[in-house]
N, C-alpha and C positions, 0 to 999 in steps of 0.2 A: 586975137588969137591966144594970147598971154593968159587970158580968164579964161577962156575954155579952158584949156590944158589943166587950169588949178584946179577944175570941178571935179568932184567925184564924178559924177556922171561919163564923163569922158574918160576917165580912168576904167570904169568899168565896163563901156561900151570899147573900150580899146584892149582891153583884155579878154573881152569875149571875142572881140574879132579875132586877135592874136592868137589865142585858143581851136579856134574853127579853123584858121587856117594851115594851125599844127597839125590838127585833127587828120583834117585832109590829107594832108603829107605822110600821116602815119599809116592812115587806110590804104592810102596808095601803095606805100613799101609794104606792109603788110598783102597787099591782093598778088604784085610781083612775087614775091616771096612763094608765098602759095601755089602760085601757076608753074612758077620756074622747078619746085620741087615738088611738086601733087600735079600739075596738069589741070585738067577742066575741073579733076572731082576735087583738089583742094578749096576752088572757089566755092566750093557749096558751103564753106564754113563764113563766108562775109556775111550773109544775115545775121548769122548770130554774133559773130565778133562788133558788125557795126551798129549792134544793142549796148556797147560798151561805152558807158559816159564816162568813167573818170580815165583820165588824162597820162598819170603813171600807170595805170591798166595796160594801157592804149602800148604805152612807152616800152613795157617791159615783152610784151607778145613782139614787139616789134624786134628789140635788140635780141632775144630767143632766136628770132623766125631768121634772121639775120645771120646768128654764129651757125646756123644748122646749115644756114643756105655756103656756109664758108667751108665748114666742116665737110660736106662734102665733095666742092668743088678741090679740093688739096689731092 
């Protein structure tokens, strides 16, 4: 197990996994988000948002969709 771990290869199959499964996480709070404050017609924006590959893309729509969802719950 010790040589796996040293390989690149598993480095970088474990950073994509780790990646995919942010991803996931992010599209999640992001579709919540959306629903909570747009209702049915917010979601019609997830196709085009989950055309978004890079990662701090992903991150910063997310922490937005977030403080708005704050802002007006107060």
């Amino acid at each position: 197990m010790a040589i796996l771990r040293e390989s690149s290869s598993y480095y970088e199959i474990f950073k994509e996994a780790t990646d995919l499964g942010i991803r996931r996480e992010i599209f999640n709070s992001i579709e919540l988000g959306l629903e909570l404050k747009f209702g049915i017609e917010g979601l019609e924006l997830l196709p085009e948002i989950r055309q978004i590959q890079d990662l701090e893309n992903l991150k910063q729509i997310q922490v937005n969709e977030n403080r708005r969802i704050d802002q007006t719950s107060r």
